[in-house]
C-alpha positions as CSV (number, residue, x, y, z in Angstrom):
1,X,-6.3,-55.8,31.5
2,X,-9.8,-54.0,31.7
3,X,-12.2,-55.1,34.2
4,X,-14.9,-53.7,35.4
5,X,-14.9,-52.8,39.0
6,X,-18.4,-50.4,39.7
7,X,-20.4,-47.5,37.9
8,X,-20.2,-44.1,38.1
9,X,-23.7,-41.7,38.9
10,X,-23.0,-39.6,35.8
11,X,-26.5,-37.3,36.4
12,X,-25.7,-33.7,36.3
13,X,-25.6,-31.6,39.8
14,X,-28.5,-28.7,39.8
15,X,-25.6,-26.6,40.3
16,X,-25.2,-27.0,35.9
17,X,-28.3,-24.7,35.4
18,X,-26.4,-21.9,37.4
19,X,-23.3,-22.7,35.7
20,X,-24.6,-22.2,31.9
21,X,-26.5,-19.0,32.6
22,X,-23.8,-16.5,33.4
23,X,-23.6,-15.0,30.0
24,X,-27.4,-14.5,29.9
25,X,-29.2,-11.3,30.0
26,X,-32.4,-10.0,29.8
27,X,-32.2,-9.9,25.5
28,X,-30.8,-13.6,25.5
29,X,-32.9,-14.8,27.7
30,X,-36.3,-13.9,26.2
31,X,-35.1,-14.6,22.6
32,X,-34.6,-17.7,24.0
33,X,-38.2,-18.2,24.9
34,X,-39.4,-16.9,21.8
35,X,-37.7,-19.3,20.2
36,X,-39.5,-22.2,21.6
37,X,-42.4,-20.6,19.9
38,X,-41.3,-20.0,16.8
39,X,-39.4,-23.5,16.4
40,X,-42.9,-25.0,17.4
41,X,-44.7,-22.9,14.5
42,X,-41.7,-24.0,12.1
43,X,-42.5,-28.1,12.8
44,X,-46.2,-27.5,12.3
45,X,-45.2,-26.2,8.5
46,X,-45.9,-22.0,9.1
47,X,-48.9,-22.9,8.5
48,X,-50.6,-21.2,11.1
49,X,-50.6,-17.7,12.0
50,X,-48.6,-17.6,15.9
51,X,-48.6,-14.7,18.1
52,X,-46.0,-14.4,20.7
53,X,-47.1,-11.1,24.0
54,X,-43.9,-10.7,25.7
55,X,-44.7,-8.1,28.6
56,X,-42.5,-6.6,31.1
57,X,-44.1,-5.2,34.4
58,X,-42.3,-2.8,36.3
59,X,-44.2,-2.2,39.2
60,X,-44.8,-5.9,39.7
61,X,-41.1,-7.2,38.7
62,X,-42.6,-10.2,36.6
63,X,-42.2,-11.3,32.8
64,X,-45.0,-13.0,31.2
65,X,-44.3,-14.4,27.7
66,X,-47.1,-16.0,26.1
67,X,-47.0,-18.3,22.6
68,X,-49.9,-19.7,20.3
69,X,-47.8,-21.7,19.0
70,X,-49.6,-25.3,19.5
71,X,-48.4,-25.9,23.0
72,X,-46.6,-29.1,24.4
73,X,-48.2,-32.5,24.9
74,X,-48.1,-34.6,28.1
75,X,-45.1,-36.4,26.8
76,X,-42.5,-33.7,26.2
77,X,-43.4,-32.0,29.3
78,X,-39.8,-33.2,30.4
79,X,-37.9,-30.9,27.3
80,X,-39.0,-27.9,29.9
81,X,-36.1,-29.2,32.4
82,X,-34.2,-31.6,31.5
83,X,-30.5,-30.4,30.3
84,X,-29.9,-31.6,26.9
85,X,-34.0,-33.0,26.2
86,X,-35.5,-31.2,23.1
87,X,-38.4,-31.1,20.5
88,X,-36.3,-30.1,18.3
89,X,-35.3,-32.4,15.4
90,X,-31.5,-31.8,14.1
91,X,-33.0,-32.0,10.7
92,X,-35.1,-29.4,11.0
93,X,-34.9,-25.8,9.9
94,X,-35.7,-24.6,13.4
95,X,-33.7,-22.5,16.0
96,X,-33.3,-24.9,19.1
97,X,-31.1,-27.8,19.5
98,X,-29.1,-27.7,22.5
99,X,-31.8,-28.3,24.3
100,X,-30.7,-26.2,27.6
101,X,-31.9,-22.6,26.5
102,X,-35.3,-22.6,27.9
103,X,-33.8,-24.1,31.2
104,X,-30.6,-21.5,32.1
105,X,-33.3,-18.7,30.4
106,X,-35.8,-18.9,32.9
107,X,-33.2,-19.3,35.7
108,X,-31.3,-16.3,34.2
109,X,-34.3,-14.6,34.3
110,X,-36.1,-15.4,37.8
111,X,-36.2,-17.8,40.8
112,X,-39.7,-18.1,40.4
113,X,-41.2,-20.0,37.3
114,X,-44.1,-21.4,36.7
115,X,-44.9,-22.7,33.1
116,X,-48.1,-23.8,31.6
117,X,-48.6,-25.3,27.7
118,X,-52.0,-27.0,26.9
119,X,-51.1,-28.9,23.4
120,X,-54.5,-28.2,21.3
121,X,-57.4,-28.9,22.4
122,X,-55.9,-31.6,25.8
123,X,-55.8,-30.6,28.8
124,X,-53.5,-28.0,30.4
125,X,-50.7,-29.3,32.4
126,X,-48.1,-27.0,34.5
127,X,-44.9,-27.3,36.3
128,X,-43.3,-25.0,39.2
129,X,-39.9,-24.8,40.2
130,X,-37.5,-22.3,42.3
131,X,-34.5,-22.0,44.2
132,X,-35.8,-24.9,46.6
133,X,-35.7,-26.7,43.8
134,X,-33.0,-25.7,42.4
135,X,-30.6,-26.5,45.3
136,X,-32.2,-29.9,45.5
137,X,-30.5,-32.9,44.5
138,X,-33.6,-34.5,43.1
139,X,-34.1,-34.2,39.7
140,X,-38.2,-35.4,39.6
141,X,-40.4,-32.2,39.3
142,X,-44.0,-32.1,39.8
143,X,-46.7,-32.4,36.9
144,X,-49.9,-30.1,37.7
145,X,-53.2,-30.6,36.3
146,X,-54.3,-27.2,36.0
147,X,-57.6,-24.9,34.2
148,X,-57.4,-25.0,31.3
149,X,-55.5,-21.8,29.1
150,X,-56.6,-21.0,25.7
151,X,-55.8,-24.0,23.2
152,X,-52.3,-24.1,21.6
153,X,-50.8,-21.9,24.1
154,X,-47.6,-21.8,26.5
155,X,-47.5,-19.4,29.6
156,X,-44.3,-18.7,31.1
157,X,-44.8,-16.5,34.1
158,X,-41.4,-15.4,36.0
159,X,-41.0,-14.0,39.5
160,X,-38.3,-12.7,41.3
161,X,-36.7,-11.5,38.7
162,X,-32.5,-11.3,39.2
163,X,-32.7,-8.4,36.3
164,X,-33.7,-4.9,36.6
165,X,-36.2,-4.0,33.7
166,X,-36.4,-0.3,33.7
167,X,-37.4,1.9,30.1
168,X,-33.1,2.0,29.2
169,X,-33.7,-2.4,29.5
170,X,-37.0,-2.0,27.6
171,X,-36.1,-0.1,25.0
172,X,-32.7,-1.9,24.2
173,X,-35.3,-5.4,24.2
174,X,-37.1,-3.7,21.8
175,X,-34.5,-2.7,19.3
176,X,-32.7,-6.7,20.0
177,X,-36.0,-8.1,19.1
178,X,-36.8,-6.0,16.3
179,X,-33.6,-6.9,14.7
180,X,-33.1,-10.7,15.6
181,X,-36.8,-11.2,14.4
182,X,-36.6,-9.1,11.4
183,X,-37.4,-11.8,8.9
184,X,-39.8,-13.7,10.9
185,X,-42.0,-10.2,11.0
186,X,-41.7,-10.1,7.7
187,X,-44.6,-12.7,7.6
188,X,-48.1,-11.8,8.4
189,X,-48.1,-14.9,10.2
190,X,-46.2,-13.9,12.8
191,X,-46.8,-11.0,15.4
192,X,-44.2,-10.2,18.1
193,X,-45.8,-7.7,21.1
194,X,-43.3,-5.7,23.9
195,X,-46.1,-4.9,26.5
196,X,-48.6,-4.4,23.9
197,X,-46.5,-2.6,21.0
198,X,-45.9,-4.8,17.6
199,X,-42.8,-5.3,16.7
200,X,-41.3,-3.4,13.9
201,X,-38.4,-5.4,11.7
202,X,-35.4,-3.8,11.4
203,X,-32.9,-4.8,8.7
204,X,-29.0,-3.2,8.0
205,X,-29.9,-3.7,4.1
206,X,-29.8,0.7,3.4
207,X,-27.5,0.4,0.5
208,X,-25.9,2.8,-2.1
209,X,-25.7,1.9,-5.6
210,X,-22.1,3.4,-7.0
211,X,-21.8,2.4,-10.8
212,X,-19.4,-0.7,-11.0
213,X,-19.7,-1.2,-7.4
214,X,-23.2,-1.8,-6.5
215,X,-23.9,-4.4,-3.9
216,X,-23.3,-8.2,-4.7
217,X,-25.9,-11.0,-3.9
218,X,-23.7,-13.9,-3.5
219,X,-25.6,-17.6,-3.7
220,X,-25.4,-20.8,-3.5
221,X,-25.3,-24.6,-1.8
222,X,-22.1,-25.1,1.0
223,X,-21.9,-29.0,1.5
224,X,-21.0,-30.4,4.8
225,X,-19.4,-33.0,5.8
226,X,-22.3,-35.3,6.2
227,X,-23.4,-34.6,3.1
228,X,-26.1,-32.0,3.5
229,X,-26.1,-28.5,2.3
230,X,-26.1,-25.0,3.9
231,X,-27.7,-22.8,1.6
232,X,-26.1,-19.4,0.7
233,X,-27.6,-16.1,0.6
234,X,-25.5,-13.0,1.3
235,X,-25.3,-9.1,0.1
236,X,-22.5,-7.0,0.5
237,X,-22.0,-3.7,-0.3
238,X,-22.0,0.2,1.0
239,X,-24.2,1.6,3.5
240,X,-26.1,4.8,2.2
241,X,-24.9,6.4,5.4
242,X,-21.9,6.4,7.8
243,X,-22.2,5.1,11.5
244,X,-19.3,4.9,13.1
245,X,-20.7,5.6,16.3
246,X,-23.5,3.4,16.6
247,X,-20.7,0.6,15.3
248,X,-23.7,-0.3,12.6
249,X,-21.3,-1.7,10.1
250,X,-19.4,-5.1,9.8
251,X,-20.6,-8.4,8.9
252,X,-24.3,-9.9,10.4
253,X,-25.2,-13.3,10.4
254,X,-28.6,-14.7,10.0
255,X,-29.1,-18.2,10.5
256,X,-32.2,-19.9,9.7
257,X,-33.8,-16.7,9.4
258,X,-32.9,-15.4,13.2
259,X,-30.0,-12.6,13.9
260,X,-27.2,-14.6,15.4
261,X,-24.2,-11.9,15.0
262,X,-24.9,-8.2,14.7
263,X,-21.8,-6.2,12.9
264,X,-19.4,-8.4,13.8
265,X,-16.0,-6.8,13.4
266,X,-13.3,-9.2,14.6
267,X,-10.2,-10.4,12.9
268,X,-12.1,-13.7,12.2
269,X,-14.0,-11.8,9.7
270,X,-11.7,-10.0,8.0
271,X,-11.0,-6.6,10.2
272,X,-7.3,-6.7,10.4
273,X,-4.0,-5.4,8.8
274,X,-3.9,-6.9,5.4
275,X,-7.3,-7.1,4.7
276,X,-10.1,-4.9,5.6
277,X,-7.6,-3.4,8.9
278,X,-8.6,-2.7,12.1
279,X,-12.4,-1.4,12.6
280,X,-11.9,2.6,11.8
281,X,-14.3,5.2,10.4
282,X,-12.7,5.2,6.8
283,X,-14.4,1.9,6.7
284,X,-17.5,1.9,8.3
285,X,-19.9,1.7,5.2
286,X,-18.6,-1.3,4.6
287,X,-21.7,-3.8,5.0
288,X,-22.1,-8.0,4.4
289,X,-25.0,-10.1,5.2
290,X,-24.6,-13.8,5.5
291,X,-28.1,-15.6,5.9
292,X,-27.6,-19.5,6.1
293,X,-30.5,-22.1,5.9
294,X,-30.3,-25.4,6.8
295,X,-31.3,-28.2,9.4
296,X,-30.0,-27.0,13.1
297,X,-27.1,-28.7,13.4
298,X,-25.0,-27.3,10.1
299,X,-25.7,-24.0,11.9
300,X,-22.6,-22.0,13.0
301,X,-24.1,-20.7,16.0
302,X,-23.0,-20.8,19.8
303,X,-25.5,-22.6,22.2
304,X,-27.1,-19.3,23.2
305,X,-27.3,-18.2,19.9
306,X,-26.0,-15.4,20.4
307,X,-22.8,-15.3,18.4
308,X,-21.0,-17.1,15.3
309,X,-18.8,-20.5,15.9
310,X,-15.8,-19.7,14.3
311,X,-14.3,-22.9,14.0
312,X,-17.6,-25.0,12.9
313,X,-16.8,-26.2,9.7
314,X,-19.9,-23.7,8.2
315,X,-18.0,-20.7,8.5
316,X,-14.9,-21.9,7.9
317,X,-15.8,-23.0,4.8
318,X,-16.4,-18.9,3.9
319,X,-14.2,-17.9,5.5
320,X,-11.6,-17.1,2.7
321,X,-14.3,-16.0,0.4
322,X,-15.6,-13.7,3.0
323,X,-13.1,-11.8,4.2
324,X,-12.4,-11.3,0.8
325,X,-15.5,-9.5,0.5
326,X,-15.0,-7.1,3.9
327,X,-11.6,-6.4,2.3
328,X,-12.4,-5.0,-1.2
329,X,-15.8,-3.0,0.1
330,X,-13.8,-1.7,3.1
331,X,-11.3,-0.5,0.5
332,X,-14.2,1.0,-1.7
333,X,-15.1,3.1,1.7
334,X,-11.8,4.0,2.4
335,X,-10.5,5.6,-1.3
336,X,-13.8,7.5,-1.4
337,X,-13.8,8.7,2.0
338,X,-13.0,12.2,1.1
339,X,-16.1,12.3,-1.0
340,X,-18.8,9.9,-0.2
341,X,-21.3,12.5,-0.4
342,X,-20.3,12.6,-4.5
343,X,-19.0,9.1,-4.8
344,X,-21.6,6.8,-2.9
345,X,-24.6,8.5,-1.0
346,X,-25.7,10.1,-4.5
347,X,-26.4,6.4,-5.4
348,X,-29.6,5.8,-3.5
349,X,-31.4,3.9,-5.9
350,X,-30.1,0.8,-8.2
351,X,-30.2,-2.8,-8.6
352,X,-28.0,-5.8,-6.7
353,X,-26.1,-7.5,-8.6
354,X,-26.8,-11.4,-8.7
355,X,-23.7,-13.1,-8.0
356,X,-24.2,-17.0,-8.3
357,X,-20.9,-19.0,-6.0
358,X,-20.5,-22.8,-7.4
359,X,-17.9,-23.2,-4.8
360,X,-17.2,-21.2,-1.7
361,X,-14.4,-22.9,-0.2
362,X,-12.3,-21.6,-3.1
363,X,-14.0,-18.7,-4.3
364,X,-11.0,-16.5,-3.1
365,X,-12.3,-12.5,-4.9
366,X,-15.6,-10.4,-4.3
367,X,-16.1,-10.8,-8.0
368,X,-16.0,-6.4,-8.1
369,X,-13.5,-5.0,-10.9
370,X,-10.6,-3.1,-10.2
371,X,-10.7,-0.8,-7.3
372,X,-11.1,2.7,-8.3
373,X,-8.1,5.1,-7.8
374,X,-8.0,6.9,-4.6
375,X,-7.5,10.3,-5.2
376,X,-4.5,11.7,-4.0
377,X,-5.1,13.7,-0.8
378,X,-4.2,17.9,-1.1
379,X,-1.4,17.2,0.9
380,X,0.5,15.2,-0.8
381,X,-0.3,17.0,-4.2
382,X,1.2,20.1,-2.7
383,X,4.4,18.2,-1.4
384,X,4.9,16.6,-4.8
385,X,4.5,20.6,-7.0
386,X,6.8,21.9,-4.7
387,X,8.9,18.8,-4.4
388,X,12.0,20.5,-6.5
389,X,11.9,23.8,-4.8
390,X,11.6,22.0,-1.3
391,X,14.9,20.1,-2.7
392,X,17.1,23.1,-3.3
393,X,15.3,25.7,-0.3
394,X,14.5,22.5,2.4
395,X,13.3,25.4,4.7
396,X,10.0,25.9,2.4
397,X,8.8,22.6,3.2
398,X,7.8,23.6,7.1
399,X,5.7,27.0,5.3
400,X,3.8,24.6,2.6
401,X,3.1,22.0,5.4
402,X,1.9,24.7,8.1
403,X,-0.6,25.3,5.5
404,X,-1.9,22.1,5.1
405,X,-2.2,21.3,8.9
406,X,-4.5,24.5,9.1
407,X,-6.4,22.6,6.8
408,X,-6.5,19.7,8.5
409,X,-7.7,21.2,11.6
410,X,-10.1,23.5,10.4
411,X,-11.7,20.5,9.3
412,X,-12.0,18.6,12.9
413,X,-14.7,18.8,15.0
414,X,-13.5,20.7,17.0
415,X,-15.6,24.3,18.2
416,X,-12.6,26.2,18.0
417,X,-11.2,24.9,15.3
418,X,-10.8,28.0,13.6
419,X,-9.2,29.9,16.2
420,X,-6.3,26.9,16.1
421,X,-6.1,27.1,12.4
422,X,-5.8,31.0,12.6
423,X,-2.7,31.0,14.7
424,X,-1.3,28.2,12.9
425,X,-1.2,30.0,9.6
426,X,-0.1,33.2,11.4
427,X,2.8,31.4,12.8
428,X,3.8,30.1,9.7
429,X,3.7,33.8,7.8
430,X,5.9,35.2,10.5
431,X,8.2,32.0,10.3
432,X,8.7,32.5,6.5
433,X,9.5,36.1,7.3
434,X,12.1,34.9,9.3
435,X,13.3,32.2,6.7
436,X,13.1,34.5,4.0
437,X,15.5,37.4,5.6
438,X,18.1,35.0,7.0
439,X,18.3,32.5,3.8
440,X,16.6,34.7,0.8
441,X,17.0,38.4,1.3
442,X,20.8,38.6,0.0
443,X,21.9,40.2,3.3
444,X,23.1,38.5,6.1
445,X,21.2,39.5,9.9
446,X,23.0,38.2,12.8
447,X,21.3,36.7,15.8
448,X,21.4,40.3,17.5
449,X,19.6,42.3,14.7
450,X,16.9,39.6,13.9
451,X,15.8,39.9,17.2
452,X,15.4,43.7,16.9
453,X,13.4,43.0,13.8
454,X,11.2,40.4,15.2
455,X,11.2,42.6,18.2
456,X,7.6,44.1,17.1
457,X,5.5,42.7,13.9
458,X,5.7,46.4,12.4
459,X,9.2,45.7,12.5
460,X,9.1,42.6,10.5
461,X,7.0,43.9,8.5
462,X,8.8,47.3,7.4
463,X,12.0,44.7,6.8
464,X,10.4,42.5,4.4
465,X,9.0,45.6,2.5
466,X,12.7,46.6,1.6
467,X,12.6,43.0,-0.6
468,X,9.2,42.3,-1.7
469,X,6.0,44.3,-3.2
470,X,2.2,42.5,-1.8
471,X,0.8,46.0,-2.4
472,X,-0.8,47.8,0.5
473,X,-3.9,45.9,0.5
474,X,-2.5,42.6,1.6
475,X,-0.1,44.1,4.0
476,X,-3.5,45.9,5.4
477,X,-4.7,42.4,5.8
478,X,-1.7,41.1,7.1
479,X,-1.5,43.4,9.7
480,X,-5.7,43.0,11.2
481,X,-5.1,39.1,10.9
482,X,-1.4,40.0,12.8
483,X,-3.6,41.7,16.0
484,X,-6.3,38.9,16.2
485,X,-4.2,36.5,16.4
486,X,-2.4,38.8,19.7
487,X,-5.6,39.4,20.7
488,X,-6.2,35.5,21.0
489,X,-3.6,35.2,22.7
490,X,-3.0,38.2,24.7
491,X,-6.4,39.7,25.7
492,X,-8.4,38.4,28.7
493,X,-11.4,37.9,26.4
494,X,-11.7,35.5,23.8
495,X,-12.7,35.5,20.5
496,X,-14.0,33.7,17.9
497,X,-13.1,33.4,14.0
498,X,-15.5,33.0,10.9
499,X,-15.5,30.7,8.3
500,X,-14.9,33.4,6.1
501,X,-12.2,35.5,8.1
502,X,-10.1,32.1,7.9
503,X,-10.6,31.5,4.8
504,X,-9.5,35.1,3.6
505,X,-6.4,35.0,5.8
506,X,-5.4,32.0,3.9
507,X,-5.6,33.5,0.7
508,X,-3.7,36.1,1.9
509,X,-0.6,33.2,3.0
510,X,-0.7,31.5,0.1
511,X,0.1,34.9,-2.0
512,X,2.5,36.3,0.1
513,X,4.7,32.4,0.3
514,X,4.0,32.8,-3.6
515,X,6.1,35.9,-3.8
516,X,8.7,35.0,-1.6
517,X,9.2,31.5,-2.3
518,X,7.0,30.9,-5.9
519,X,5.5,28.2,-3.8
520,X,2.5,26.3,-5.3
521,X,-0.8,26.2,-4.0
522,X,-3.5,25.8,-6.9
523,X,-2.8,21.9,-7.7
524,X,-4.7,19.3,-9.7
């Protein structure tokens, strides 16, 4: 049985506008009104020029953000307020559709908001609303007749602000906006101004141009479900420089020419074991842009735009293809690592590589040949010449590795990295001293007598020269590395080691394990 038995009020509590803005901030929040602007320039056909004064006062506490954009008429006045009302058409290449991010952006940004539009040449109308308002259960708002503003202009004027703008907030708005915009300031149509500065696009496209692996311009037409199309346009390659720190790698998605996702590097696009792995510094030239035009709704954006939908049926639809992509260029940064000075950054100059995608749902490879070979790391080269001597003497295997972790930390970034490797290769001369009297001399020491010998390094020293010849020379050597390394450790002072002393004092280890082991150091 269904009968009806009353209605339900189904209008939305005030309370929704302070409900949707928690994940605003000051950058979401103005995009958002700059959006309006541009979405307005966008219907009208870019055929206009639009300029968009975004100013920030300190002193005062206000944000003013003014558009030229052709203003609203009389009869969308509503779109200002109401949750879910737009100008926007879903068909349309614009940015807005939800229709609720001018609403929670001005109530992210202030309690005070007055806004004023004058649609060409008709008159200017305004409306007002704070938190009176706000915590009012009445929905009707107040239309003002007001003097008129320049024609084709919006005013949004913000008091009380609940964000602190300082020059740390303003200068982080100014890099957001450069980036997000970068392809809208591309036009000379279009002028962005931060409290009377232009904007200045910034793109992530600073590529290198290795031969075979030059970056790849993939294209083409993504059908959705309703039968439209997405169009395609995205270049991946290697950076011409490393930022780990600034985290200015990953994937970045444009859609309909606005910055939605800034090096993205989650496990939805490809950064984890198996593919590209977990975000690191071996991979972080590894670059992909992903710009996608189409009407508003076949967008895989979130409603503040501020972030990639990973289950909309857009990106899902690349997905497989994609982090195909991040897998075989993060593996290109990763073999070369060792030497992208010689192996990418050389390459500053070439030509993309046009790669035209009838099907990205099942295009399942980057379309780059063979991944180069890495190059086996010094390490393991040692390990494997001395692999049959380590087999019969397994003792040798502790000198040849002490080498190569001075190696290792001598090139860390560390300020006394030399002073660590120093000791480390002094410790391991004194421990093959050791090794070679007790397993290699021909003479058997028992614990007692070894620690007479090791008693004094003169000692040691004067017992390994009943065995082996390094001429007086190195044993000079040996002996003035011998007392910095005690003076290191002993002396109240401390002091520092050279490039060159370190690098002397190894040659000096590597001949002496030489002649009492025929260990091999010079590999290929």
């Amino acid at each position: 049985m269904k009968k009806q038995v009353d209605t339900l009020n189904a209008i939305p509590s005030k309370r929704l506008f302070h409900s949707i803005i928690a994940d605003y901030d000051l950058n979401k929040s103005i995009c958002e009104l700059i959006d309006n602007g541009l979405d307005v320039w966008v219907r009208g056909g870019r055929a206009s020029k639009i300029t968009i004064v975004i100013t920030l006062d300190r002193d005062q506490m206000t944000i003013c953000v003014e558009d030229n954009a052709g203003g609203l008429p009389k009869s969308e006045m509503s779109f200002i307020v109401g949750p879910g009302q737009t100008g926007s058409d879903p068909n349309d290449e614009t940015i807005g559709i939800f229709g609720v991010g001018t609403k929670r952006a001005v109530v992210a940004l202030a309690q005070d908001i007055k806004i004023s539009t004058r649609c060409g040449k008709e008159k200017t109308y305004q409306v007002d609303f704070d938190e009176t308002w706000l915590k009012d259960d009445v929905w009707e708002l107040p239309l003002y007749l007001v003097d008129d503003i320049s024609p084709g202009t919006t005013f949004v004027e913000l008091q009380k602000l609940r964000v602190q703008i300082d020059d740390a907030a303003i200068g982080q708005l100014r890099d957001h906006l450069s980036a997000t915009y970068a392809k809208f300031l591309l036009s000379e149509s279009v002028t962005i101004m931060l409290n009377g500065v232009p904007l200045v696009p910034k793109f992530f496209d600073d590529w290198s141009y290795p031969p075979g692996y030059e970056p790849r311009r993939y294209y083409g037409k993504l059908p959705t479900a309703d039968g439209r199309f997405v169009r395609v346009d995205a270049v991946a390659g290697l950076s011409n420089e490393s930022s780990p720190a600034a985290g200015e790698y990953g994937v970045y998605f444009y859609c309909n020419d606005r910055l939605i996702a800034r090096a993205l590097k989650t496990f939805e696009v490809g950064f984890i074991k198996g593919y590209a792995g977990l975000p690191h510094p071996k991979v972080s030239l590894t670059r992909v842009l992903v710009s996608l035009n189409g009407d508003a709704r076949s967008m895989p954006w979130n409603s503040s735009k501020s972030d990639i939908s990973t289950k909309h049926e857009v990106f899902q639809a690349l997905h497989t293809w994609l982090t195909q992509v991040v897998k075989d260029y993060a593996a290109l940064s990763r073999i070369w690592m060792g030497d992208w000075p010689g192996k990418v950054f050389q390459y500053d100059a070439g030509e993309i590589v046009d790669v035209p995608v009838e099907d990205f749902p099942t295009a399942k490879k980057s379309y780059l040949p063979p991944m180069p070979k890495s190059r086996p790391r010094y390490g393991d080269l040692v390990a494997h010449a001395n692999q049959k001597l380590a087999k019969e003497k397994p003792w040798v295997r502790g000198l040849y590795e002490g080498v190569i972790a001075a190696d290792l930390i001598a090139k860390q970034p560390l300020v006394q990295r030399n002073r660590i490797a120093l000791i480390v290769l002094d410790s391991t001369l004194e421990i093959a001293f050791k090794e070679f009297l007790v397993n290699d001399s021909g003479n058997y020491y028992s614990d007692a007598e070894l620690l007479k010998v090791f008693k004094t390094r003169h000692s040691v020293h004067t017992e390994i020269k009943k065995y082996v010849k390094l001429g007086d020379s190195t044993w000079k050597k040996i002996a003035h590395f011998s007392n910095i390394r005690n003076n290191l450790i002993h002396l109240r002072a401390t002091g520092g080691v050279g490039d060159s002393e370190l690098e002397d004092f190894r040659e000096i280890i590597e001949t002496t394990l030489r002649k009492l082991y025929k260990l091999k150091f010079e590999v290929t």
